[in-house]
C-alpha positions in Angstrom: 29.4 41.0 -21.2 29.8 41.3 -17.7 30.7 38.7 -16.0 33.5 35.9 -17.1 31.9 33.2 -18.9 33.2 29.3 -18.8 32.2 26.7 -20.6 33.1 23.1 -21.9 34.5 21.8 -25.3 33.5 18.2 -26.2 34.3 16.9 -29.5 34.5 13.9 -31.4 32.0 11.8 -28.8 31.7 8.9 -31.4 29.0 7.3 -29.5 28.0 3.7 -30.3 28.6 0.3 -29.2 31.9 -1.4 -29.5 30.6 -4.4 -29.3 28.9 -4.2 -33.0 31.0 -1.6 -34.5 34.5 -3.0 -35.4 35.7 0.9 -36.1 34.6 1.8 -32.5 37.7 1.4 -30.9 37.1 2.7 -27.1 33.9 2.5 -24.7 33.0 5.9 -26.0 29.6 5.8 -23.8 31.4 5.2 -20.6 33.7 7.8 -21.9 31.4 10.1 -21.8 29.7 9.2 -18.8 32.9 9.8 -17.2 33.3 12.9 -18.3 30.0 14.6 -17.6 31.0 13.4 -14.1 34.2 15.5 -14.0 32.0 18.7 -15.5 29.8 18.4 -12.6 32.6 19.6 -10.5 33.9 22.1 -12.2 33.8 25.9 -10.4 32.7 28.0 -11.0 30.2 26.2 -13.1 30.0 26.2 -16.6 27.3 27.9 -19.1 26.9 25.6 -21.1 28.7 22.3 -23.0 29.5 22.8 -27.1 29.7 19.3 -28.8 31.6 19.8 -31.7 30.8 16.7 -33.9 31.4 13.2 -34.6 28.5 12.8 -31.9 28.0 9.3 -33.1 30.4 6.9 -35.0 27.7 5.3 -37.6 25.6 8.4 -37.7 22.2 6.0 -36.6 19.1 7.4 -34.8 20.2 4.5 -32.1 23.1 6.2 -31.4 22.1 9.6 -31.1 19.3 8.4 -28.5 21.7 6.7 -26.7 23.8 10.5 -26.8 21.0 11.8 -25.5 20.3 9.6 -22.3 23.8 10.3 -21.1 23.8 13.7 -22.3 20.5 14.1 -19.8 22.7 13.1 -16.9 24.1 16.9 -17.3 21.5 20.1 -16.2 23.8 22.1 -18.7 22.4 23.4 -22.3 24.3 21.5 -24.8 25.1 22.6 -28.4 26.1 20.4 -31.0 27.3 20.4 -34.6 27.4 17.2 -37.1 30.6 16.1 -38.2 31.6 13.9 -41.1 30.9 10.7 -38.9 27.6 11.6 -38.3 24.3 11.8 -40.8 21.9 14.3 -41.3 18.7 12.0 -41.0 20.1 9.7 -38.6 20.7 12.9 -36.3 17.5 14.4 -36.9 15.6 11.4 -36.0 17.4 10.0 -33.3 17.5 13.4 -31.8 13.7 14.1 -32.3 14.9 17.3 -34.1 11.8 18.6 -37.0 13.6 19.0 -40.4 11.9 20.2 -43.2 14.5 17.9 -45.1 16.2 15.0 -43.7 19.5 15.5 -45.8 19.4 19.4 -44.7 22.8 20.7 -42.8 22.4 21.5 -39.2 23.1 25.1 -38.7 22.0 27.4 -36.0 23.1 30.4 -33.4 22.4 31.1 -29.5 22.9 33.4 -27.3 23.9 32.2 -23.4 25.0 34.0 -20.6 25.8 36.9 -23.1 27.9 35.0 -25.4 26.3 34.4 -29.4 26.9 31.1 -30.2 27.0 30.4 -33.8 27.3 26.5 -35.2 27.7 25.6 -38.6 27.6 22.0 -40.4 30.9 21.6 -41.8 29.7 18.0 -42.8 29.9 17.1 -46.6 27.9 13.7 -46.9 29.9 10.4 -47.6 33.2 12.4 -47.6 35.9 12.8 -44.7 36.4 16.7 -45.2 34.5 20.2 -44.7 32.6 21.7 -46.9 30.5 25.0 -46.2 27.3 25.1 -48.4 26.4 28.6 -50.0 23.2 28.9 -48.2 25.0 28.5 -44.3 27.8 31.4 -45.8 24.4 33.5 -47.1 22.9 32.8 -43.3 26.2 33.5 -41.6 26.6 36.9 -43.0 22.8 37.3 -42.1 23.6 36.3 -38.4 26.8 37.9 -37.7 24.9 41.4 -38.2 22.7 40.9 -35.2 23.8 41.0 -32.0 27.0 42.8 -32.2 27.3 43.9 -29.2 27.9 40.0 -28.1 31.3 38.2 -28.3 30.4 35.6 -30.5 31.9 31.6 -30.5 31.9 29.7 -33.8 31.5 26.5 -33.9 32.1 24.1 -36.6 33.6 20.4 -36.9 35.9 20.7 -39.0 38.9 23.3 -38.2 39.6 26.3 -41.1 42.8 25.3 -43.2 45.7 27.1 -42.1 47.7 27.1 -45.2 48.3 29.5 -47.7 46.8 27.4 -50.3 45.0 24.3 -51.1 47.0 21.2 -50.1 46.2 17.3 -50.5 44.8 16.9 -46.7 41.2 17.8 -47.7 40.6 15.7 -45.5 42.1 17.0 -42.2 39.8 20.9 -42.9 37.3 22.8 -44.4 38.1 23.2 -48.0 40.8 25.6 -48.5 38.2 27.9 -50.6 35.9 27.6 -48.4 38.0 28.5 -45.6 39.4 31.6 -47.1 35.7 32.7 -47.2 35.0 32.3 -43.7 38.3 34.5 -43.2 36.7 37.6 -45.0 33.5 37.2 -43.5 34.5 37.0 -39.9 37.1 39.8 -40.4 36.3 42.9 -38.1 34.0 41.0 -36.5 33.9 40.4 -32.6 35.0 36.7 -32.8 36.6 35.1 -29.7 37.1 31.8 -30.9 36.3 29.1 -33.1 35.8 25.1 -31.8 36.3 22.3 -34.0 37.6 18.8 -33.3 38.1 16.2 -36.3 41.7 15.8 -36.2 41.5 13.6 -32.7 44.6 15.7 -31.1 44.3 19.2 -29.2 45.4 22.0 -31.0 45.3 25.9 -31.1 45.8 28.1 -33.7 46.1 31.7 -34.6 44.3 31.8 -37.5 44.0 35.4 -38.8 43.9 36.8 -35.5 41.1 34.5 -34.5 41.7 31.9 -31.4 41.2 28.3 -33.2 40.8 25.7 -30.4 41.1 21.9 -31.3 40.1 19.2 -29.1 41.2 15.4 -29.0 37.7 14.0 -28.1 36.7 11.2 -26.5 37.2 8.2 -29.2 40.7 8.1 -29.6 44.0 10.3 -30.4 46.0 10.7 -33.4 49.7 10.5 -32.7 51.1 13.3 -34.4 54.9 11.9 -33.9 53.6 10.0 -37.1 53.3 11.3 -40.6 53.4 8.3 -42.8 50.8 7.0 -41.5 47.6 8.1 -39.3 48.2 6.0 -36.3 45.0 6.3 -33.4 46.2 5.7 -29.7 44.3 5.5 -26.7 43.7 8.8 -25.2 41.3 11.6 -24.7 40.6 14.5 -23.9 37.6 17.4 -22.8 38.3 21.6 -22.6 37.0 24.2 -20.3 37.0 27.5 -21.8 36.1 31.1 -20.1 35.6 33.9 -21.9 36.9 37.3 -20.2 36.4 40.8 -21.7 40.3 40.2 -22.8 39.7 37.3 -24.6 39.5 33.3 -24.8 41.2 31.0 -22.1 41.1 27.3 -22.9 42.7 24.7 -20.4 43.0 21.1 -21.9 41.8 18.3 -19.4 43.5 15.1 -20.6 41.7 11.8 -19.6 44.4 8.6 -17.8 45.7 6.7 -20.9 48.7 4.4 -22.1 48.6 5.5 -26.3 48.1 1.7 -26.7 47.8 1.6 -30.5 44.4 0.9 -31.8 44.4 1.3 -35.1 46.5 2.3 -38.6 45.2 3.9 -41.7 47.7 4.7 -44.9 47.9 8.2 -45.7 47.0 6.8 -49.5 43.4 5.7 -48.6 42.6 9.0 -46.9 44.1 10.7 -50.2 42.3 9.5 -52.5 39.0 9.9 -50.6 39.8 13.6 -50.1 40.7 13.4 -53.8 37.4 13.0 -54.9 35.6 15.4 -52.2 33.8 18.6 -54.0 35.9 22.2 -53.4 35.5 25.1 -53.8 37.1 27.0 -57.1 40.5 29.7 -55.6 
């Protein structure tokens, strides 16, 4: 590369309307709106925007063409990658995306400004967590042998699990196995960073020497003073990123909020759904 590189981190958009979605528990749309607005005046000006999942909170085509007449108030290309709240057909349709399948995962790579962007779908259908299907890991080995003279940005919904081995938060991460597969394939490889969201609160990672950069969104944040319960607060949050020929840089922009409490779930629900999610054998 040769020039710096910036660009912007959304996750997490949740688009929909509060007024007929009881789980919506922000103005996500004006959220958003507000947002793009700040990007606008951002210098030196960004590449491009990654959307890292959860674009919509029902995972409707109404939705998603509603994400897309705000996202057209931006001249930026935008990536995106589906998330757990989001559906395959609802995103193809209301996107106006072809799909040989309608229940097909949304994976894909691009190259701006010198920087290989490669997304995967992390989404496992009517589950919280991440899952990585054999085919993307077969098509990610494929992909990560072309360009290699590119720094290349990975992005994928769901963060990597951390741990050193499988824990009961399925829910929070790609599947542990799964995970631990990414690991050997991206070793040696000329990763700057991954981008993920899910978790609702912005975090970064060392995660086997690769930069893993976590972003609150724009729905709401989780308020990690808590761990017997996941407790949502008002807040959000949007990144700018510049890629240098030393590396990743990632600022956080937080968004004016009080943490007003907006909703409680009990670790026990989110448990037992991750319980029953399908992983991958150690």
């Amino acid at each position: 590369m040769s020039r710096d590189v910036t660009f912007v981190h959304l996750t997490d958009l949740h688009i929909g309307d509060p007024a007929q979605d009881d789980h919506l528990f922000s103005d996500t749309a004006q959220t958003l709106r507000e947002i793009l607005a700040q990007v606008a005046s951002i210098t030196p000006k960004p590449s491009f925007i990654v959307a890292s999942g959860d674009l919509t909170n029902r995972g409707d085509a109404a939705s998603y063409r509603l994400l897309c007449e705000i996202m057209n108030g931006t001249d930026l290309p935008v990536i995106y990658a589906i998330g757990n709240h989001d559906t395959r057909e609802g995103f193809y349709a209301g996107m106006d995306i072809h799909s040989e399948a309608p229940d097909a995962p949304f994976y894909h790579d691009r190259v701006i400004d010198g920087i290989h962007v490669i997304t995967l779908d992390s989404s496992t259908p009517n589950y919280i967590g991440g899952t990585i299907e054999d085919e993307q890991f077969d098509w990610l080995a494929n992909v990560l042998d072309t360009k290699t003279e590119l720094p290349k940005l990975i992005v994928s919904h769901h963060p990597p699990a951390l741990g050193d081995g499988p824990d009961l938060a399925h829910w929070r991460h790609i599947d542990h196995g799964h995970s631990m597969r990414l690991a050997q394939l991206l070793k040696g490889r000329n990763i700057v960073g991954i981008l993920s969201g899910h978790i609702h609160h912005d975090r970064v990672s060392n995660w086997y020497g690769i930069p893993v950069v976590v972003g609150t969104g724009q729905h709401a944040a989780t308020d990690i003073l808590r761990n017997d319960v996941l407790r949502m607060v008002r807040g959000s949050s949007f990144a700018i990123g510049t890629i240098r020929k030393s590396g990743l840089t990632v600022a956080f922009v937080p968004q004016p909020a009080n943490r007003e409490e907006l909703n409680v779930y009990p670790l026990e629900m989110l448990l037992q759904r991750a319980a029953a999610a399908p992983v991958a054998a150690e």
